[in-house]
N, CA, C and O of each residue as an XYZ file, in Angstrom:
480
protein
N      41.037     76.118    137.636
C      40.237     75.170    136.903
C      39.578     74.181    137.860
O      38.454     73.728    137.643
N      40.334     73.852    138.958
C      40.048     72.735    139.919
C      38.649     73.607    140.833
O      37.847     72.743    141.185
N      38.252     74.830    141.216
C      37.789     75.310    141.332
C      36.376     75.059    140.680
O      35.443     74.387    141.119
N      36.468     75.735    139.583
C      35.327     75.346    138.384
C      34.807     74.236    138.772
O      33.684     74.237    139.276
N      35.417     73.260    138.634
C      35.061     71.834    138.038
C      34.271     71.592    139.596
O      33.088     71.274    139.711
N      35.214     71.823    140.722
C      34.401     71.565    142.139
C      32.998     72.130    142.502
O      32.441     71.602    143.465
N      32.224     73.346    141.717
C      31.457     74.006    141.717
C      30.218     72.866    140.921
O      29.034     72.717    141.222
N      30.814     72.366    140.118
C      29.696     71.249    139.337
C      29.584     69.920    139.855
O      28.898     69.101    139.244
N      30.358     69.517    141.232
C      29.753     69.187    142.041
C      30.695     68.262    142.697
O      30.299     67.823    143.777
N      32.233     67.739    142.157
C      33.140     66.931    142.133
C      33.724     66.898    144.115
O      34.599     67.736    144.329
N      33.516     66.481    144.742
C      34.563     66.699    145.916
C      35.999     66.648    145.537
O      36.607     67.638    145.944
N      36.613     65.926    144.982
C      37.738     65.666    145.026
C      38.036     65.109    143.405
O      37.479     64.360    142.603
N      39.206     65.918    143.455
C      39.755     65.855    141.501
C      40.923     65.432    141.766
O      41.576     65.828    142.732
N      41.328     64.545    140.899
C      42.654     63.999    140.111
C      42.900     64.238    139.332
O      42.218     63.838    138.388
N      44.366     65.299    139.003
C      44.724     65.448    137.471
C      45.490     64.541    137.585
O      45.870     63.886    138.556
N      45.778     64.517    136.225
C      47.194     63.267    135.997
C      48.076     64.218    134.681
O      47.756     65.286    134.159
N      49.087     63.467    134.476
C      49.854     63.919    133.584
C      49.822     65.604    133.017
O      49.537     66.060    131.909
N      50.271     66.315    134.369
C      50.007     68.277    134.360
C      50.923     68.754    134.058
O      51.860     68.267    134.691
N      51.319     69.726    133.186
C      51.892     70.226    133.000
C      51.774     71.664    132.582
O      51.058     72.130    131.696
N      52.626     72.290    133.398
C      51.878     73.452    133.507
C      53.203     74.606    133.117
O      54.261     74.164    132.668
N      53.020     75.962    133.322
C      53.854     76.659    133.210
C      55.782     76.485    133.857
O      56.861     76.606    133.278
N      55.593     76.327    134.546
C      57.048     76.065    135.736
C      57.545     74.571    135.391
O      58.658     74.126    135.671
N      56.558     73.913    134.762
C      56.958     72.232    134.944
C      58.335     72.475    133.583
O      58.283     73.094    132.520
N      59.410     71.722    134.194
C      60.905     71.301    133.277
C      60.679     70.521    132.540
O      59.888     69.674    132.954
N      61.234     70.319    130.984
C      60.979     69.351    130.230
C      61.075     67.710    130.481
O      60.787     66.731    129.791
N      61.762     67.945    132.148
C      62.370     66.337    132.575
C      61.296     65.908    133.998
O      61.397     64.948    134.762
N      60.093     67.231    133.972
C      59.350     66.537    134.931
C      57.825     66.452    134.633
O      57.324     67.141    133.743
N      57.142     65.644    135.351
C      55.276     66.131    134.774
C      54.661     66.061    136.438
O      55.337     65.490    137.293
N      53.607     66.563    136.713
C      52.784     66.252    137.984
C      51.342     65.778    137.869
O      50.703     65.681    136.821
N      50.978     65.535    138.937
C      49.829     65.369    139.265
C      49.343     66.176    139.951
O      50.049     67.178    140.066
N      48.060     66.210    140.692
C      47.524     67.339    141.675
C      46.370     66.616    142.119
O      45.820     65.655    141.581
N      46.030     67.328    143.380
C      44.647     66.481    143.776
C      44.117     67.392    144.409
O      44.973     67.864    145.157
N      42.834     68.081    144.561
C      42.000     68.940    144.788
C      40.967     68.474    145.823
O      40.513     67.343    145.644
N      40.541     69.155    146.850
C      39.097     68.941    147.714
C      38.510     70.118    147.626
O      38.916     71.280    147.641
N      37.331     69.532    147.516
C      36.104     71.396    147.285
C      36.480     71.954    148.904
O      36.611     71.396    149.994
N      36.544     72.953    148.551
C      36.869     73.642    149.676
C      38.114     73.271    150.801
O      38.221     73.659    151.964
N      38.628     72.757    150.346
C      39.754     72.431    150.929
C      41.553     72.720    150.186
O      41.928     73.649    149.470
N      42.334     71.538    150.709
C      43.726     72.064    150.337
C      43.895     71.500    148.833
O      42.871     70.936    148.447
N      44.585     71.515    148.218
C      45.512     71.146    147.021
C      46.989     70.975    147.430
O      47.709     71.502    148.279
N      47.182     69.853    146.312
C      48.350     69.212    146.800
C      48.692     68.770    144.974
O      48.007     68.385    144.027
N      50.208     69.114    145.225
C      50.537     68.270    143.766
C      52.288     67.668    143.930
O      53.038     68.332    144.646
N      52.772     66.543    143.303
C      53.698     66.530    143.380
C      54.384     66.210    142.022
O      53.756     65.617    141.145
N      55.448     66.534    141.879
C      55.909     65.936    140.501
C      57.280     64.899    140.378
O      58.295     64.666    141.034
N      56.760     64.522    139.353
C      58.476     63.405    138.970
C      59.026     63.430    137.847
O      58.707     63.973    136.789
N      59.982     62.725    138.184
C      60.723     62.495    136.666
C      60.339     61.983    135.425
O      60.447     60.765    135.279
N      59.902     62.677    134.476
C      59.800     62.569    133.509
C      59.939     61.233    132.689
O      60.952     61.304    131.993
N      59.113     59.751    132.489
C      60.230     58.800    131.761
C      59.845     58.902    130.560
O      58.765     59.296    130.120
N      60.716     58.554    130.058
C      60.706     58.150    128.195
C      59.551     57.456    127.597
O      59.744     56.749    126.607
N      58.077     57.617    128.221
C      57.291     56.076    127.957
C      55.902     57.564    126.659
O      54.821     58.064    126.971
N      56.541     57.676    125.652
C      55.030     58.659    125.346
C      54.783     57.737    123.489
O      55.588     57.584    122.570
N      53.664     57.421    123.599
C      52.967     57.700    124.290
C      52.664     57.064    125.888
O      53.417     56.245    126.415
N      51.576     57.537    126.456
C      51.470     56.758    128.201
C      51.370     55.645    127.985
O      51.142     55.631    126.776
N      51.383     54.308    128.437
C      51.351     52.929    128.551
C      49.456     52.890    128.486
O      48.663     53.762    128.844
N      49.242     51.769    127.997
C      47.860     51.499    127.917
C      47.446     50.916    129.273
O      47.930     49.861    129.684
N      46.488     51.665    129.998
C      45.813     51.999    130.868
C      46.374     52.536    132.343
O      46.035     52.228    133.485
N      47.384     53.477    131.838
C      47.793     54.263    132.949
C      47.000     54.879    133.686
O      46.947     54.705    134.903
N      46.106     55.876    132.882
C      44.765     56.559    133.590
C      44.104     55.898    134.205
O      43.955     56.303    135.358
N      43.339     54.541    133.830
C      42.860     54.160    134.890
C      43.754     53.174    135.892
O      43.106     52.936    136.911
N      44.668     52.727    135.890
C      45.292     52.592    136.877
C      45.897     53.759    137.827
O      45.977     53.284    138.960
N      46.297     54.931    137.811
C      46.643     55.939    138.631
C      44.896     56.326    139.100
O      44.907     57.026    140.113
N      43.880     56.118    138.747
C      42.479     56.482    139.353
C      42.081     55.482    140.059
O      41.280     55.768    140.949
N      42.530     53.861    139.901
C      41.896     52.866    140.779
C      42.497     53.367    141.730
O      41.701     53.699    142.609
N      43.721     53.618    142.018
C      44.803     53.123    143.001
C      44.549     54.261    143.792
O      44.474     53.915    144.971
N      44.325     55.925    143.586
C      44.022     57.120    144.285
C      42.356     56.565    145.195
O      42.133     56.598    146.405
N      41.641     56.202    144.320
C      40.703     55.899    144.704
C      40.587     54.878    145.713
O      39.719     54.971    146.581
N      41.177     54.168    145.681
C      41.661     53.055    146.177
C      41.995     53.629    147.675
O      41.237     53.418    148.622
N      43.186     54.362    147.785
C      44.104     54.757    149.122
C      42.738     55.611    149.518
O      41.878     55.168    150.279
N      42.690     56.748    148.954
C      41.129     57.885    149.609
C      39.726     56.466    150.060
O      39.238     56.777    151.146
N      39.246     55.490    149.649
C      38.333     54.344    150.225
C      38.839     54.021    151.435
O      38.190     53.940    152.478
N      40.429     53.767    151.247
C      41.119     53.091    152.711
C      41.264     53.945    153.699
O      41.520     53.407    154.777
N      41.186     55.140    153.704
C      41.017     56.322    154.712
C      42.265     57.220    154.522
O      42.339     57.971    155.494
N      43.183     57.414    153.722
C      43.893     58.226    153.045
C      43.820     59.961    153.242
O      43.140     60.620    152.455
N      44.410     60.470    154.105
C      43.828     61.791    153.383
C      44.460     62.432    151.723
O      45.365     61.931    151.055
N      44.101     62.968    151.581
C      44.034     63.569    150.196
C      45.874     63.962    149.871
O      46.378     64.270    148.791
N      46.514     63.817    151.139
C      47.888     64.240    150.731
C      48.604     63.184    150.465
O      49.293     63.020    149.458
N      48.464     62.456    151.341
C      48.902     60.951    151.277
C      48.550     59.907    150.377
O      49.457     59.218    149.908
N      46.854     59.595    149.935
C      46.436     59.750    148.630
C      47.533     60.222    147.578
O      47.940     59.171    147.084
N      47.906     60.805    147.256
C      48.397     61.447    146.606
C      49.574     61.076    146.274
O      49.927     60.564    145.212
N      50.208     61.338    147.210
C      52.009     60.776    147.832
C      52.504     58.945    147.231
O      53.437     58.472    146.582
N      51.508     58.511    147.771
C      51.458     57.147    147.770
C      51.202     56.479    146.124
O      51.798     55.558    145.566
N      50.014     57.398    145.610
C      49.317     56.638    144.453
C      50.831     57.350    143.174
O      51.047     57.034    142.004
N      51.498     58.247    143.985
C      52.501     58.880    142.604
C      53.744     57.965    142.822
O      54.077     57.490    141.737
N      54.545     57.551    143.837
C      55.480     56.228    144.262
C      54.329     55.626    143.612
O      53.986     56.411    142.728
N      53.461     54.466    143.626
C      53.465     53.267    143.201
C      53.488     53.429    141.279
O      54.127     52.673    140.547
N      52.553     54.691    140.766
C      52.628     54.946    139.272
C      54.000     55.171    139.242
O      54.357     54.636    138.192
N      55.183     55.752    139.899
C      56.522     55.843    139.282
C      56.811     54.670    139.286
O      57.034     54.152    138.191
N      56.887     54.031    140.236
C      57.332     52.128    139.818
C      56.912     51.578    139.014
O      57.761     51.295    138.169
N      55.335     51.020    138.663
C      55.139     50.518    137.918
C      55.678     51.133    136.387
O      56.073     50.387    135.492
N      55.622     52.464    136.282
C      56.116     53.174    135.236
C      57.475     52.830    134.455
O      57.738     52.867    133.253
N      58.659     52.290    136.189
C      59.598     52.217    135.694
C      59.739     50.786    135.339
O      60.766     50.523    134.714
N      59.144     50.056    135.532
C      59.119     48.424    135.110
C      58.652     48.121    133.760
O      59.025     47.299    132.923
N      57.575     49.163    133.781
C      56.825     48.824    132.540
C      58.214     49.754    131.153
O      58.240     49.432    129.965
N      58.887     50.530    131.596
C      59.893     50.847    130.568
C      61.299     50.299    130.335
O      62.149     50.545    129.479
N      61.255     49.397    131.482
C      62.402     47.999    131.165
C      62.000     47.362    130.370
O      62.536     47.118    129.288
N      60.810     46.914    130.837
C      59.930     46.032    129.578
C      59.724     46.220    127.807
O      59.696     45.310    126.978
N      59.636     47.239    127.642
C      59.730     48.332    126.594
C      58.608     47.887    125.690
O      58.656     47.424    124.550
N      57.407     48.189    126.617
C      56.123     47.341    126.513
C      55.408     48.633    126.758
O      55.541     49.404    127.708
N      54.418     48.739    125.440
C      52.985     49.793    126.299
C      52.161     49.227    127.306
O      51.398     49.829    128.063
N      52.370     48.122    127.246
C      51.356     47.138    128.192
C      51.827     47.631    129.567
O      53.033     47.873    129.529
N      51.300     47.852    130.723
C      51.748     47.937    131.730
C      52.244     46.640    132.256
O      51.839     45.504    132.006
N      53.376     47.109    133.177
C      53.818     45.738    132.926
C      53.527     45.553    134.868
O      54.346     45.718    135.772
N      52.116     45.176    134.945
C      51.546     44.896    136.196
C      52.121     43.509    137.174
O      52.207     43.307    138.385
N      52.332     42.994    136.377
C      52.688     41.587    137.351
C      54.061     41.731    137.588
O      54.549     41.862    138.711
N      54.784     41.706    136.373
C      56.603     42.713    136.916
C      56.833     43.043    138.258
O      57.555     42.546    139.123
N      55.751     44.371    138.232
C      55.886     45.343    139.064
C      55.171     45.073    140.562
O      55.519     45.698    141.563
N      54.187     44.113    140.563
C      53.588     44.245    141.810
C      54.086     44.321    142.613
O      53.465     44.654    143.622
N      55.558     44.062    142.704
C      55.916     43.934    144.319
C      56.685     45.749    144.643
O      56.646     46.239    145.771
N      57.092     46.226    143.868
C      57.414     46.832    143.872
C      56.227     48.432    143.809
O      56.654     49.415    144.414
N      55.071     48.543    143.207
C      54.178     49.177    143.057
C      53.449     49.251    144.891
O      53.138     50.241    145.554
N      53.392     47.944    145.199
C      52.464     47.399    146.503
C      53.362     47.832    147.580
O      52.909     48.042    148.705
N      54.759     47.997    147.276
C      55.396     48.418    148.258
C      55.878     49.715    148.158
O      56.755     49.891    149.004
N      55.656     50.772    147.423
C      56.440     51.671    146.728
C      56.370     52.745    147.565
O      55.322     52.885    148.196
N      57.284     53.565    147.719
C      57.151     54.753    149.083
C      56.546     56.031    148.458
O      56.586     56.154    147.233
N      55.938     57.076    149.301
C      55.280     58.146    149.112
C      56.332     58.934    148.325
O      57.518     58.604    148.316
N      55.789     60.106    147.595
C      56.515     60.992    147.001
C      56.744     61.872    147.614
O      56.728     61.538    148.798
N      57.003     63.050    147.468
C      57.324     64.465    148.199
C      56.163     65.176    147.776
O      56.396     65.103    146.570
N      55.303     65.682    147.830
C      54.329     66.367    147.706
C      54.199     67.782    148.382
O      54.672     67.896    149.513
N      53.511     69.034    147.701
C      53.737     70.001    148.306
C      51.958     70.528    148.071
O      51.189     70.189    147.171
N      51.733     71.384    149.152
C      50.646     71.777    149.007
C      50.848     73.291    148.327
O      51.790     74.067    148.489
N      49.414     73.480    147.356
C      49.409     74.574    147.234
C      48.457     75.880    147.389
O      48.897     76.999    147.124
């Protein structure tokens, strides 16, 4: 699909919330695509927050966007923007708030370590 979509003209795609054949009921991923280049996806733990918190999407797109502006490559991008969405994720479900719970979390989001990511 990431394919397709790169053909209509996209360099670089962000899925969010993937789930795909292999994915466990206790995990979801992301993926990130370059035209002509590698793919990379990593996944996490699953939290209890559905529906998604109000404005997850575009917060997991500032923040990718964000690291890829700062000179990021696309793996690390990646790595980085899925640690800071699991933190804030997990703050915002202490909270037991759809609201993201952004100010909570900043310190923890701003500092949050890369994920494990695998290319595919």
């Amino acid at each position: 699909a990431c394919d397709a979509v790169h053909t209509m003209g996209p360099d670089t795609i962000l899925l969010t919330s993937l789930i795909h054949a292999q994915t466990d009921d206790a995990e979801i991923s992301m993926m990130a695509s370059r035209k002509g280049g590698k793919k990379f996806m990593v996944t996490t733990p699953r939290l209890p927050l559905d529906p998604a918190p109000n404005g997850a999407g575009d917060f997991t797109a500032a923040l990718f966007l964000a690291r890829h502006l700062m000179g990021d490559d696309l793996k690390t991008a990646l790595s980085m923007t899925a640690g800071a969405v699991f933190a804030l994720f997990e703050e915002t479900m202490r909270a037991g708030t759809r609201e993201l719970a952004l100010i909570a979390a900043q310190d923890e989001f701003a500092n949050a370590k890369g994920m494990d990511v695998v290319g595919l």
